[in-house]
Chimera marker file (.cmm) of the C-alpha trace (Angstrom):
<marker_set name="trace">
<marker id="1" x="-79.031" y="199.376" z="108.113" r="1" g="1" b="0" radius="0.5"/>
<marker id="2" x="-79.934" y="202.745" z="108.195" r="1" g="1" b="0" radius="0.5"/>
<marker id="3" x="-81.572" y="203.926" z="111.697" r="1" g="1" b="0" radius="0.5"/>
<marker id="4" x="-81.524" y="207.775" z="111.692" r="1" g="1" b="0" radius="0.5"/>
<marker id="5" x="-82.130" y="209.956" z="108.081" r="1" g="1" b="0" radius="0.5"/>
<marker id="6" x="-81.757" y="214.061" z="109.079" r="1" g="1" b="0" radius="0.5"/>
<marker id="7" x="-82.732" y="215.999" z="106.012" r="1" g="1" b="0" radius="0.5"/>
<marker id="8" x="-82.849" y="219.884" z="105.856" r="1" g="1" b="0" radius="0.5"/>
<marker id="9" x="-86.616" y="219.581" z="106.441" r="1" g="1" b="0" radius="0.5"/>
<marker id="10" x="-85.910" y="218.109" z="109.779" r="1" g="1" b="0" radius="0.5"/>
<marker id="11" x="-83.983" y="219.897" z="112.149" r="1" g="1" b="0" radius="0.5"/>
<marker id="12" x="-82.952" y="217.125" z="113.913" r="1" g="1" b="0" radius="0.5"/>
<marker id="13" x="-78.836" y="215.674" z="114.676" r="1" g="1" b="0" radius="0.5"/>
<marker id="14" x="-78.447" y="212.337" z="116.086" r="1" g="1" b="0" radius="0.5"/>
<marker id="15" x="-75.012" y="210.894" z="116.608" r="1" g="1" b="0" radius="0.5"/>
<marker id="16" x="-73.198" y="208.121" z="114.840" r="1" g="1" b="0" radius="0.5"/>
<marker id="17" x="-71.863" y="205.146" z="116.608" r="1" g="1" b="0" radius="0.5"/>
<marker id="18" x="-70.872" y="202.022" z="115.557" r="1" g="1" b="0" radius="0.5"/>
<marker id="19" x="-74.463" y="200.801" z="115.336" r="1" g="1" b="0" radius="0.5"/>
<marker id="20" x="-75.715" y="203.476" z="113.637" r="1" g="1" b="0" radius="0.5"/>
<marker id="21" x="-75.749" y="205.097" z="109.440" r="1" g="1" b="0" radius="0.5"/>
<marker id="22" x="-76.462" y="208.516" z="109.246" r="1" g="1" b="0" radius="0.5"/>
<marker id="23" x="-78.143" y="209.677" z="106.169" r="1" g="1" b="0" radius="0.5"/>
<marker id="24" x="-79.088" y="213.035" z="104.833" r="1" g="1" b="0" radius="0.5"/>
<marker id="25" x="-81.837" y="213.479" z="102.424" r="1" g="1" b="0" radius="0.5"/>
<marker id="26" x="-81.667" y="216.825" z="99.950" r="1" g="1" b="0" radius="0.5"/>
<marker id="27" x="-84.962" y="217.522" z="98.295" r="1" g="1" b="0" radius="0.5"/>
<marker id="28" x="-85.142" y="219.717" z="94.799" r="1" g="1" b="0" radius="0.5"/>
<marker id="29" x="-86.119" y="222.737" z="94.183" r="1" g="1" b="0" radius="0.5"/>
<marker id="30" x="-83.177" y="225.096" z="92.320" r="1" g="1" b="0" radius="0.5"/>
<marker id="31" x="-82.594" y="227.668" z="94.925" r="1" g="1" b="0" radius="0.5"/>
<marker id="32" x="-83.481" y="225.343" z="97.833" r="1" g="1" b="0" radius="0.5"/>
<marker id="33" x="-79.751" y="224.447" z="97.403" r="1" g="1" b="0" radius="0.5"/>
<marker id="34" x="-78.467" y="227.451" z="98.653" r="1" g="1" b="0" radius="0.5"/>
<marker id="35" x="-80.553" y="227.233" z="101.288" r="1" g="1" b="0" radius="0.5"/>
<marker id="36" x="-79.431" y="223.405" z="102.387" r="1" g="1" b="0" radius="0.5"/>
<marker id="37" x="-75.694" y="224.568" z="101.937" r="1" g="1" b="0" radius="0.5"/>
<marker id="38" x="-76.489" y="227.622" z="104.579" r="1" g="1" b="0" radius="0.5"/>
<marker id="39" x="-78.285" y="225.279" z="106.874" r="1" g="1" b="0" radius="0.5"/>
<marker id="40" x="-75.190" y="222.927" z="106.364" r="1" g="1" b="0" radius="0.5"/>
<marker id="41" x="-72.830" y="225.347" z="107.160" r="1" g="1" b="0" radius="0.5"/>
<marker id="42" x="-75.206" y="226.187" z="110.035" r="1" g="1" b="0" radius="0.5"/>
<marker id="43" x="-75.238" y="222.672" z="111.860" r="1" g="1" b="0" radius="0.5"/>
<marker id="44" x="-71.317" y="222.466" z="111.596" r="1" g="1" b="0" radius="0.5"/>
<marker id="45" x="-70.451" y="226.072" z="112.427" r="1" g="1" b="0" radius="0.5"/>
<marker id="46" x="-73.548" y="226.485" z="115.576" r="1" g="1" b="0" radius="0.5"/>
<marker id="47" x="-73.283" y="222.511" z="116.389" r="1" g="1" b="0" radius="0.5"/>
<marker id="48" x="-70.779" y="219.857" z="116.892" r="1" g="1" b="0" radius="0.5"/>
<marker id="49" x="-69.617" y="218.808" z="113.979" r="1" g="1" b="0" radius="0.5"/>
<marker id="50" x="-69.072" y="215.144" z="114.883" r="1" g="1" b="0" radius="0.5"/>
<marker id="51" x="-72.926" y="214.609" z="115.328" r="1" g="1" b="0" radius="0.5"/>
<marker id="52" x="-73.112" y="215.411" z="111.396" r="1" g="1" b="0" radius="0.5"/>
<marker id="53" x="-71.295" y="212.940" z="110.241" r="1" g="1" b="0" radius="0.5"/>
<marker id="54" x="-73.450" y="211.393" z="107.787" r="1" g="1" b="0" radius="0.5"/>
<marker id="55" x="-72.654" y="208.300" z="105.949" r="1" g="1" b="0" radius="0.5"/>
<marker id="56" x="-74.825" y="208.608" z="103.489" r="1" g="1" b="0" radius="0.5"/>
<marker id="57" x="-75.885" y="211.535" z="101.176" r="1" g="1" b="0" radius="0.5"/>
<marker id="58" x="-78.243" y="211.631" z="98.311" r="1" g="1" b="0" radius="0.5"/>
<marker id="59" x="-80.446" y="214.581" z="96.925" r="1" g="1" b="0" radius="0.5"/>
<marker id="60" x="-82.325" y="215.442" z="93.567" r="1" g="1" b="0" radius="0.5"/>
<marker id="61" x="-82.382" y="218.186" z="91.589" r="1" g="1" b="0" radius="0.5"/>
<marker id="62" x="-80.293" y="220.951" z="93.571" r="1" g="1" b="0" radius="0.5"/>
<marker id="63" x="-80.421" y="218.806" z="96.467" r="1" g="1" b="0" radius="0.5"/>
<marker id="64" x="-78.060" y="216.458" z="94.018" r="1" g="1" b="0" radius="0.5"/>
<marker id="65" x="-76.091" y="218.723" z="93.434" r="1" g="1" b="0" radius="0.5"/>
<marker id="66" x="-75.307" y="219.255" z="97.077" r="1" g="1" b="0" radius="0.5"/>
<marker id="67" x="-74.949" y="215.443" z="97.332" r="1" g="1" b="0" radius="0.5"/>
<marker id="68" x="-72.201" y="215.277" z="94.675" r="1" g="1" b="0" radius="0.5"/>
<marker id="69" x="-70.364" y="218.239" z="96.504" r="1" g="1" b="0" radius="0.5"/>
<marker id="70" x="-70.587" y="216.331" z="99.956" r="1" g="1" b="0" radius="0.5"/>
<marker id="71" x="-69.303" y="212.965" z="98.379" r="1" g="1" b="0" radius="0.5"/>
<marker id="72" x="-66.147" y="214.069" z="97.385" r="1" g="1" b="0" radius="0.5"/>
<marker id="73" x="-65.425" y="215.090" z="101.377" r="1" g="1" b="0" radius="0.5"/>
<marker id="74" x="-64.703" y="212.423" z="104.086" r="1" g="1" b="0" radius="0.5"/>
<marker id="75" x="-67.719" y="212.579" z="106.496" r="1" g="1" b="0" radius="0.5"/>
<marker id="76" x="-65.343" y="213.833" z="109.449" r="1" g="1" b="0" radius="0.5"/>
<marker id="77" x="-64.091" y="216.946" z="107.155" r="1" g="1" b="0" radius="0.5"/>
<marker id="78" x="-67.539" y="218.447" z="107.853" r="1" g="1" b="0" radius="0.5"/>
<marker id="79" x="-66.477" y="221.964" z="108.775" r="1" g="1" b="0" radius="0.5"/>
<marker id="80" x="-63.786" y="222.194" z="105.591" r="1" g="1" b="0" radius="0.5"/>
<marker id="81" x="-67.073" y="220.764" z="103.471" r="1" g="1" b="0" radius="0.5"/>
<marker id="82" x="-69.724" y="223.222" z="105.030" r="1" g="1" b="0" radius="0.5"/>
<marker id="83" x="-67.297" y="226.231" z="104.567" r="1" g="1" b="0" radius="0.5"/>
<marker id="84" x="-66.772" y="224.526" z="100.516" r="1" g="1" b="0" radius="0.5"/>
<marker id="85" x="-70.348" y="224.639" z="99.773" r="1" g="1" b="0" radius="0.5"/>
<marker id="86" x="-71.299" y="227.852" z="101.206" r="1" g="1" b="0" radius="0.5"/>
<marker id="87" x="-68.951" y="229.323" z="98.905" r="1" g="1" b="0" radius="0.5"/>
<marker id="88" x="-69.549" y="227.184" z="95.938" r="1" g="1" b="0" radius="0.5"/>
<marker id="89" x="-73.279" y="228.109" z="96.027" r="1" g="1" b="0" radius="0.5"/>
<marker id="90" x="-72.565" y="232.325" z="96.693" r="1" g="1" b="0" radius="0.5"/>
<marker id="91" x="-70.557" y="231.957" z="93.412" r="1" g="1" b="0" radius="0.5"/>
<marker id="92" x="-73.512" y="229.856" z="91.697" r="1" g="1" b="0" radius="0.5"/>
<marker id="93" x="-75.893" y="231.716" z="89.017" r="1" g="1" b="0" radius="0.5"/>
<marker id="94" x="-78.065" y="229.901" z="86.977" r="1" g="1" b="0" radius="0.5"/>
<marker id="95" x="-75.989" y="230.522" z="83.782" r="1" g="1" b="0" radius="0.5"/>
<marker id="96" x="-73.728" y="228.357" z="85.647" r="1" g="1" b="0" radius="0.5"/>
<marker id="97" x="-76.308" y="225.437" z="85.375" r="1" g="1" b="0" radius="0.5"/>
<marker id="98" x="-78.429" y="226.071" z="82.291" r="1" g="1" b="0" radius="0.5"/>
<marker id="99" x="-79.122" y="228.952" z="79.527" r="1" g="1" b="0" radius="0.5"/>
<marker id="100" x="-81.506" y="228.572" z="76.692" r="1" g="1" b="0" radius="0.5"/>
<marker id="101" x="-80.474" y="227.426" z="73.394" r="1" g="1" b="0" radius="0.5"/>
<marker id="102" x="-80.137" y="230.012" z="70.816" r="1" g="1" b="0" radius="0.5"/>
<marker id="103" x="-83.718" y="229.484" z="69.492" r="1" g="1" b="0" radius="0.5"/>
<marker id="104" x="-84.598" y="229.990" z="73.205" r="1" g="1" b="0" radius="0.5"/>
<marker id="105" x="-88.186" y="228.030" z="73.932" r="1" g="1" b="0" radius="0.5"/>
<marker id="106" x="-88.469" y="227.372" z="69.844" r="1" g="1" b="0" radius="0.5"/>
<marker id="107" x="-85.582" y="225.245" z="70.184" r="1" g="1" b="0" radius="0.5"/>
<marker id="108" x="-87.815" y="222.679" z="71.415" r="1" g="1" b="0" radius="0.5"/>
<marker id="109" x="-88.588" y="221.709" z="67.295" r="1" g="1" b="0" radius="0.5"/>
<marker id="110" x="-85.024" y="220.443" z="66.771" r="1" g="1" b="0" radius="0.5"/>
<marker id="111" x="-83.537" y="219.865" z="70.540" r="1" g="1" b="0" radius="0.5"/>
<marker id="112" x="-84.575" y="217.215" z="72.964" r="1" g="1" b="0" radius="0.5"/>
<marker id="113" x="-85.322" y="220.102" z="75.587" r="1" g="1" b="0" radius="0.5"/>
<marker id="114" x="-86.306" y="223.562" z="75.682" r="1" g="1" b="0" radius="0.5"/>
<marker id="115" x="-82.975" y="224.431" z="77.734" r="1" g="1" b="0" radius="0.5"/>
<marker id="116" x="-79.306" y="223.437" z="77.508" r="1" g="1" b="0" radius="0.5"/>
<marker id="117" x="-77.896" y="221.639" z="80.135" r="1" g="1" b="0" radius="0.5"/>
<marker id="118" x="-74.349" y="221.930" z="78.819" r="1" g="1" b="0" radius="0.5"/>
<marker id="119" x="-73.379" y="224.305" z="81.345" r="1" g="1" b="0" radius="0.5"/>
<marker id="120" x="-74.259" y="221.852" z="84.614" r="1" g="1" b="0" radius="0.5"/>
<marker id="121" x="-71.837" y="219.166" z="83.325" r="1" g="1" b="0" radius="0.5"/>
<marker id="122" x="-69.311" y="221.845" z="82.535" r="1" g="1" b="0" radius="0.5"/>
<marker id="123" x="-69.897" y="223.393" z="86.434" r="1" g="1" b="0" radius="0.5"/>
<marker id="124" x="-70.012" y="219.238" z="87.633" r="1" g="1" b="0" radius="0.5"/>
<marker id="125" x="-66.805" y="218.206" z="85.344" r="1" g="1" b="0" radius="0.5"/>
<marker id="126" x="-64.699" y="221.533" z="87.323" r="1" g="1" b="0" radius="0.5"/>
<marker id="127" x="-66.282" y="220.597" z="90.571" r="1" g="1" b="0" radius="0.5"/>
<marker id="128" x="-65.059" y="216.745" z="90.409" r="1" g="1" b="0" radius="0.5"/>
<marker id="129" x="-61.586" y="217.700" z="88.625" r="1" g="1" b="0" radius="0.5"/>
<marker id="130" x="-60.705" y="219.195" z="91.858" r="1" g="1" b="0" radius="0.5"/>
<marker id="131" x="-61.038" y="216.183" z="93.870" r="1" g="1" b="0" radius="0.5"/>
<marker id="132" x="-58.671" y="213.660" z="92.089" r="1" g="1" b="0" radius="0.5"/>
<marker id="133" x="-59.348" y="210.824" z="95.137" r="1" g="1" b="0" radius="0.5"/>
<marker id="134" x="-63.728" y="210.939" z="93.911" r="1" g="1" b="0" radius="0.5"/>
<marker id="135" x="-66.515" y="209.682" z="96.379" r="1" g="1" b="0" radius="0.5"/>
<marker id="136" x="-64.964" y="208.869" z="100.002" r="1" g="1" b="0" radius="0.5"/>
<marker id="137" x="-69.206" y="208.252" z="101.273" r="1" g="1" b="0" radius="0.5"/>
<marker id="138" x="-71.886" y="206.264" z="99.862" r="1" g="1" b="0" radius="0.5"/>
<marker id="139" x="-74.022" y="209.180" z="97.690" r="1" g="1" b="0" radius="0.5"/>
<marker id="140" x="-76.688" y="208.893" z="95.234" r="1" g="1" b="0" radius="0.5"/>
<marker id="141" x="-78.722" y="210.949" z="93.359" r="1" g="1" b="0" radius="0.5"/>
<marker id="142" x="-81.849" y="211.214" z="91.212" r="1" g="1" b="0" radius="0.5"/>
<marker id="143" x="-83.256" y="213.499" z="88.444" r="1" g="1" b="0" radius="0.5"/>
<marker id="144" x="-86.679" y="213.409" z="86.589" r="1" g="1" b="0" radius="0.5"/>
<marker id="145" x="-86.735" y="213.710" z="83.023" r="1" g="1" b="0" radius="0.5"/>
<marker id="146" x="-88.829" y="216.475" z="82.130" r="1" g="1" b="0" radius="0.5"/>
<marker id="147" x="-89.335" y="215.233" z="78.918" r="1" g="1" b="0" radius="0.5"/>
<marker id="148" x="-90.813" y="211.944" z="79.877" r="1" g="1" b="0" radius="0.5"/>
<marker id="149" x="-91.312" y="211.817" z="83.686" r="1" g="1" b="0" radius="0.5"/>
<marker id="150" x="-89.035" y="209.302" z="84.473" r="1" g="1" b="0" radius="0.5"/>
<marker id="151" x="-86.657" y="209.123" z="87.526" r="1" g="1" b="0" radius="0.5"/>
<marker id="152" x="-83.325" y="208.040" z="87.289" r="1" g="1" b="0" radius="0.5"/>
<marker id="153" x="-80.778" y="207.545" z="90.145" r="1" g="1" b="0" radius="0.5"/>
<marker id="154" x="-77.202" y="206.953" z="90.437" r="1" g="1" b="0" radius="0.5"/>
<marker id="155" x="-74.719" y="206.368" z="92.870" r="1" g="1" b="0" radius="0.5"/>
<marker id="156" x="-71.886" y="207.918" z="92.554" r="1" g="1" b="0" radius="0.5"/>
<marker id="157" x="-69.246" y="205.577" z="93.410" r="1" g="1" b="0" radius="0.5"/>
<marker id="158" x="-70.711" y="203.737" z="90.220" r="1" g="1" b="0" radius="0.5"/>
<marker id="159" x="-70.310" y="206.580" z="87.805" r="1" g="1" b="0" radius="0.5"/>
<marker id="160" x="-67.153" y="206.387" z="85.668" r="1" g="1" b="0" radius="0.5"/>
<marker id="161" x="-64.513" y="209.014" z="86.347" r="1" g="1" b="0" radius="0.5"/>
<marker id="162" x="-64.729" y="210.598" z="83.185" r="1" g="1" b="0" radius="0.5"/>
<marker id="163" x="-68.211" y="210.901" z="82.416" r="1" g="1" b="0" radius="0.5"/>
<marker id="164" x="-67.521" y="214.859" z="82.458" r="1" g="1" b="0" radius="0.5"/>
<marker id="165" x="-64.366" y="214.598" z="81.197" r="1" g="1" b="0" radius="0.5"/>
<marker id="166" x="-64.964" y="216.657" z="77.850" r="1" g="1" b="0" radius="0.5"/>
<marker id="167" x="-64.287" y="214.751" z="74.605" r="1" g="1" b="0" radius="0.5"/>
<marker id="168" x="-62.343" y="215.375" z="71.730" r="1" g="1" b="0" radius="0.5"/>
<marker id="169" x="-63.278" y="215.367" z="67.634" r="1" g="1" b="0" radius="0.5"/>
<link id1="1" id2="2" r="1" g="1" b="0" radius="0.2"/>
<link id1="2" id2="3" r="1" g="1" b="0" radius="0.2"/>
<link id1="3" id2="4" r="1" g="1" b="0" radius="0.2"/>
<link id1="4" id2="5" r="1" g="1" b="0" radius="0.2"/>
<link id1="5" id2="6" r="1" g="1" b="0" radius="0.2"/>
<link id1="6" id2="7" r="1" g="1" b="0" radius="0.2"/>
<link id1="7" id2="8" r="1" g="1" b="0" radius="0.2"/>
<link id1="8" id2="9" r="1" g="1" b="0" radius="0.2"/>
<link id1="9" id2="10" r="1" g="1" b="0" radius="0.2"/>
<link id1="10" id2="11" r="1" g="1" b="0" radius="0.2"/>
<link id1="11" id2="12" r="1" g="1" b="0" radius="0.2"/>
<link id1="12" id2="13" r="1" g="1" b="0" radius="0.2"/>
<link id1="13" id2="14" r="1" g="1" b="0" radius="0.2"/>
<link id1="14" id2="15" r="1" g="1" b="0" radius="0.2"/>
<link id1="15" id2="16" r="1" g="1" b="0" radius="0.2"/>
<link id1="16" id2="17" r="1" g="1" b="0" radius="0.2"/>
<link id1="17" id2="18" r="1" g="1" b="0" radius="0.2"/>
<link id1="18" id2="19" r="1" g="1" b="0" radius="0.2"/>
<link id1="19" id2="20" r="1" g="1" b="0" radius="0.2"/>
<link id1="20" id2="21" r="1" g="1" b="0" radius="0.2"/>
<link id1="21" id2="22" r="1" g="1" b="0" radius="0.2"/>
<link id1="22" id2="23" r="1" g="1" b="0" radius="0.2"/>
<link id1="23" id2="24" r="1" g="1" b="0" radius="0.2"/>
<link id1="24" id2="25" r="1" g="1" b="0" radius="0.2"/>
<link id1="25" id2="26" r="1" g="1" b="0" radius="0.2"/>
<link id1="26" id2="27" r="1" g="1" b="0" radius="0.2"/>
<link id1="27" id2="28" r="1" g="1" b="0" radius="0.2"/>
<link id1="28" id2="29" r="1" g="1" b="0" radius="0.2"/>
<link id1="29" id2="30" r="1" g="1" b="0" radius="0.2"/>
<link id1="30" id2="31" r="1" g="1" b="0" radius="0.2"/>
<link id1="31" id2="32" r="1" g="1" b="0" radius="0.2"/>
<link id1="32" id2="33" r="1" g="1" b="0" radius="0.2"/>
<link id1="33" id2="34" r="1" g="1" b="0" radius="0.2"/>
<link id1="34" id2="35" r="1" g="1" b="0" radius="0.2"/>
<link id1="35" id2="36" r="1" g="1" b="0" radius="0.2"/>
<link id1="36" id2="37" r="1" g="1" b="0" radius="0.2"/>
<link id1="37" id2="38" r="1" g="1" b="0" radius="0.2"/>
<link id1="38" id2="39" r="1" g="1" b="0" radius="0.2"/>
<link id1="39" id2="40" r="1" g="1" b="0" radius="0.2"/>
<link id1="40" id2="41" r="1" g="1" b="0" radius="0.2"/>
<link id1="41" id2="42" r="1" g="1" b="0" radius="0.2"/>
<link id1="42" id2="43" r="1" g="1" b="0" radius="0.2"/>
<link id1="43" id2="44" r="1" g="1" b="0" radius="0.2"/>
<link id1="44" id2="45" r="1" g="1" b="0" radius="0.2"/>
<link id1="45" id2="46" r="1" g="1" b="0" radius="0.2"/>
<link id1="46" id2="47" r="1" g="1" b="0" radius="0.2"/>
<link id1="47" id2="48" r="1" g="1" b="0" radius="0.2"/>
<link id1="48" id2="49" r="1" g="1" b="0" radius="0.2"/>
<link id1="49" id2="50" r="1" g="1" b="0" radius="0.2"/>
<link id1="50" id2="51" r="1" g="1" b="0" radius="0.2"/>
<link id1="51" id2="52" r="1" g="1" b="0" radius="0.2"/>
<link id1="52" id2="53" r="1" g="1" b="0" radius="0.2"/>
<link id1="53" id2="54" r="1" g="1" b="0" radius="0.2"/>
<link id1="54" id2="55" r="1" g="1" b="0" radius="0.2"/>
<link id1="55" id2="56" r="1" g="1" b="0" radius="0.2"/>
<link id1="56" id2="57" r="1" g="1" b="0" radius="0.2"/>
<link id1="57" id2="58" r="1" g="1" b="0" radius="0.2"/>
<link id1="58" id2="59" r="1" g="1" b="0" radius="0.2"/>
<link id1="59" id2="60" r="1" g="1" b="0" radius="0.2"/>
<link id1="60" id2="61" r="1" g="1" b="0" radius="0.2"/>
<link id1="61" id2="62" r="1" g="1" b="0" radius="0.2"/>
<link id1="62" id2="63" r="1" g="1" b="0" radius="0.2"/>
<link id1="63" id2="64" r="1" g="1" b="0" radius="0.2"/>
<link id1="64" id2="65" r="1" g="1" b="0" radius="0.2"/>
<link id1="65" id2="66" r="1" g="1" b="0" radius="0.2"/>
<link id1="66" id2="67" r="1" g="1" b="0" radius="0.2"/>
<link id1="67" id2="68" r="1" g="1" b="0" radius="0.2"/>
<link id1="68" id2="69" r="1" g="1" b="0" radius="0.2"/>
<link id1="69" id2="70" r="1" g="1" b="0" radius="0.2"/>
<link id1="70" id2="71" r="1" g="1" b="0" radius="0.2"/>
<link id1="71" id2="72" r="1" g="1" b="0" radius="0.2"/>
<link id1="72" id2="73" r="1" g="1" b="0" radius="0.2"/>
<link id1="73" id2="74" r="1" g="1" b="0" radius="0.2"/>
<link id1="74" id2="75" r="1" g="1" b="0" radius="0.2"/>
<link id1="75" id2="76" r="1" g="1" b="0" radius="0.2"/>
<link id1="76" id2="77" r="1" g="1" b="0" radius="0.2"/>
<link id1="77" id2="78" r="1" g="1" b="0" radius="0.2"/>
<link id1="78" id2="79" r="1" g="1" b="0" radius="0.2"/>
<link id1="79" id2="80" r="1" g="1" b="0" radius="0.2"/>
<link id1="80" id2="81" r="1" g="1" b="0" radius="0.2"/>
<link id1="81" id2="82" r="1" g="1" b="0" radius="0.2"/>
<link id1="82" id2="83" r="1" g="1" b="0" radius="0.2"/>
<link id1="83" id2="84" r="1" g="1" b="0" radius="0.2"/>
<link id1="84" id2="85" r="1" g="1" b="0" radius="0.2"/>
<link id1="85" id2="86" r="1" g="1" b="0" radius="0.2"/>
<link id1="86" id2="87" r="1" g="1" b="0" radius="0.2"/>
<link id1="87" id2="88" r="1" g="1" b="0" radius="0.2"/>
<link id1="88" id2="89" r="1" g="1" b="0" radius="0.2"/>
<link id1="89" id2="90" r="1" g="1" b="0" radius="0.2"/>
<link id1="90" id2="91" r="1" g="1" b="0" radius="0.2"/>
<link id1="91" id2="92" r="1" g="1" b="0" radius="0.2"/>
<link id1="92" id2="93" r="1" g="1" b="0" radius="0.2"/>
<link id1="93" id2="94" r="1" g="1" b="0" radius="0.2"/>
<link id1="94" id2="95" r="1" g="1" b="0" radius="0.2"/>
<link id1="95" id2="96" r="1" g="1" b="0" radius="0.2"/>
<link id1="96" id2="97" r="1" g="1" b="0" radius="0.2"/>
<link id1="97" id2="98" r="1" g="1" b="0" radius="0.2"/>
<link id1="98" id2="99" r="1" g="1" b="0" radius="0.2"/>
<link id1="99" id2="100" r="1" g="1" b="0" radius="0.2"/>
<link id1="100" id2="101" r="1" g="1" b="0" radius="0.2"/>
<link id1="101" id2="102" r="1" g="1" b="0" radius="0.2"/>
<link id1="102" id2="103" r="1" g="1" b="0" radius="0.2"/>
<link id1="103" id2="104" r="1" g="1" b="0" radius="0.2"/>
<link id1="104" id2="105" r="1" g="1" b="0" radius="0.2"/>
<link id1="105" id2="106" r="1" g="1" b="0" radius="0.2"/>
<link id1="106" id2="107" r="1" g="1" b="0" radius="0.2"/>
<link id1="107" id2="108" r="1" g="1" b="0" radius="0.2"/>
<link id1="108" id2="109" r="1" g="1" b="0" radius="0.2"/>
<link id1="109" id2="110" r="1" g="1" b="0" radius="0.2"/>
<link id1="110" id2="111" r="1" g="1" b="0" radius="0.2"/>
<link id1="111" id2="112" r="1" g="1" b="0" radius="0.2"/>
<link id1="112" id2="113" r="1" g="1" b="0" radius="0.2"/>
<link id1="113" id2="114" r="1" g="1" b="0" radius="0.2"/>
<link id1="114" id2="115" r="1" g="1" b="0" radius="0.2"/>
<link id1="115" id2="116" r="1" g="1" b="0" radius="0.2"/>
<link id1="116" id2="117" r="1" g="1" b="0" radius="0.2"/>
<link id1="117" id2="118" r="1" g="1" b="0" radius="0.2"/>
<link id1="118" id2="119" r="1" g="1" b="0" radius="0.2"/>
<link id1="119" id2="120" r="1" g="1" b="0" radius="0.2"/>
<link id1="120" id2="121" r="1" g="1" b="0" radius="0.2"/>
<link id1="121" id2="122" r="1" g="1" b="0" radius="0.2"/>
<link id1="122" id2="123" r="1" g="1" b="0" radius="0.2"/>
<link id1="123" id2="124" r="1" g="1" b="0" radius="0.2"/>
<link id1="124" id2="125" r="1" g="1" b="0" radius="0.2"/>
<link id1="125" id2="126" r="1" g="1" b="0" radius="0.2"/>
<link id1="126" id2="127" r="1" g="1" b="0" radius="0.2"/>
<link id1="127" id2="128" r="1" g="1" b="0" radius="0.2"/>
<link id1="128" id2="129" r="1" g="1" b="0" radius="0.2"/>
<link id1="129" id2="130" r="1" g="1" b="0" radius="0.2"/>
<link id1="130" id2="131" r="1" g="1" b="0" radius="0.2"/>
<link id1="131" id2="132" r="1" g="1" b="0" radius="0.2"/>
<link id1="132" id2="133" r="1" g="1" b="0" radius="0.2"/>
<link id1="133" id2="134" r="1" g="1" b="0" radius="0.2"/>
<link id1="134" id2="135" r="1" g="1" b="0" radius="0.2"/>
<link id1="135" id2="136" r="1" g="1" b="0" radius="0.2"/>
<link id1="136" id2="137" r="1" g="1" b="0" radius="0.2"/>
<link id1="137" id2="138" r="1" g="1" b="0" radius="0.2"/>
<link id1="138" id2="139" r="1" g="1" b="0" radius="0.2"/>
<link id1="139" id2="140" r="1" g="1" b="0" radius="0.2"/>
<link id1="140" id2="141" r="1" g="1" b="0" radius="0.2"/>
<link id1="141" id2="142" r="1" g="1" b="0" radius="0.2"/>
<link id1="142" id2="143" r="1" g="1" b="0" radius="0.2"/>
<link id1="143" id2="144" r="1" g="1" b="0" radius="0.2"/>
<link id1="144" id2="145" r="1" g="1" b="0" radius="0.2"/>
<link id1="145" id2="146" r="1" g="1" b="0" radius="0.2"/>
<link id1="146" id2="147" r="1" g="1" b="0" radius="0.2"/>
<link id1="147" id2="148" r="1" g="1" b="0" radius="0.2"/>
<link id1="148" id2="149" r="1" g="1" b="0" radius="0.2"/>
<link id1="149" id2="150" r="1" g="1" b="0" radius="0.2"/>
<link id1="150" id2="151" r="1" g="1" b="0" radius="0.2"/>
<link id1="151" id2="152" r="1" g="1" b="0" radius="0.2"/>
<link id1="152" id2="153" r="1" g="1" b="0" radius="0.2"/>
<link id1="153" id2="154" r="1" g="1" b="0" radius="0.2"/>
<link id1="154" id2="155" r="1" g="1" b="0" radius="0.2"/>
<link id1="155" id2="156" r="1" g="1" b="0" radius="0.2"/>
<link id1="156" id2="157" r="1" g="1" b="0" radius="0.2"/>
<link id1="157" id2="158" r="1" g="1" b="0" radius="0.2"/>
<link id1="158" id2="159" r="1" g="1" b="0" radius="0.2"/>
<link id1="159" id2="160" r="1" g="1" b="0" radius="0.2"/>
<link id1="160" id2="161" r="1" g="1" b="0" radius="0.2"/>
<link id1="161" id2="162" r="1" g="1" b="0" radius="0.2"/>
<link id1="162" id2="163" r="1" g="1" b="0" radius="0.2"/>
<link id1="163" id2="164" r="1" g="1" b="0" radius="0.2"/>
<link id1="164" id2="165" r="1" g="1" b="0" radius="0.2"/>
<link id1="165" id2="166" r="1" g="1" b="0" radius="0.2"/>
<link id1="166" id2="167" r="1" g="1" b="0" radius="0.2"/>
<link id1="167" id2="168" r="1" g="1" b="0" radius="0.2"/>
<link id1="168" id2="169" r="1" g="1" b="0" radius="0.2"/>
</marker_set>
């Protein structure tokens, strides 16, 4: 049962016991990411670390991608995974999640989407290679299909290990 949520919109920290899941709810936005990985770093580095111990991550569109990040760190290596993050997202560009296809916006007459994607499961597949032991906390996470509006979530512990794993001919 879930009896306290903190999310970056909420500056609140309650502490885990025994009788208690912590979860932490990442919105979307692109940039907002960068801004939930400062506040992050933030609550570890100002607070005590041991009252963000969340259980339970999930996030959507950059908030997802904050929620992958967190899931492959044990909830009590919260000062290691703050320090991470911060330094994943100064290194982050948007090249490193999508560019347009060569056609740029005309691409849309022969592609499924007016921007390539390839690059965020290229960034995800590096990300996840260098954590060989995967999820170690209950995450999910949810994207919108632009295309048709719909929302799709997944939890992480669910997703096979080499979804990102590039393929050969």
């Amino acid at each position: 049962m879930i009896v306290a949520a903190a999310s970056v919109a909420v500056n609140v920290a309650m502490a885990g016991t025994q009788d208690t899941c912590l979860a932490l709810a990442l919105n979307g936005g692109g940039s907002k990411g960068a801004y939930q990985a400062g506040v992050i770093y933030g609550w570890m580095h100002e607070g005590n670390p041991e009252d963000f111990q969340w259980d339970v991550v999930s996030g959507i569109s950059g908030g997802a991608i904050n929620a992958c990040a967190m899931s492959v760190w044990a909830k009590e290596d919260g000062l290691a995974m703050s320090e991470w993050l911060s330094d994943e997202w100064v290194a982050l560009r948007t090249h490193t999640v999508w560019k347009w296809w060569r056609d740029g916006p005309l691409a849309i007459t022969n592609k499924s989407s007016i921007m390539n994607d390839t690059p965020l499961l290229e960034f995800l597949a590096e990300t996840f290679s260098g954590f060989p032991e995967g999820v170690k906390r209950y995450s999910m996470i949810g994207s919108v299909d632009a295309n048709t509006a719909d929302y799709e979530s997944w939890r992480l512990d669910e997703i096979p290990a080499d979804l990102f794993v590039e393929q050969g001919p």
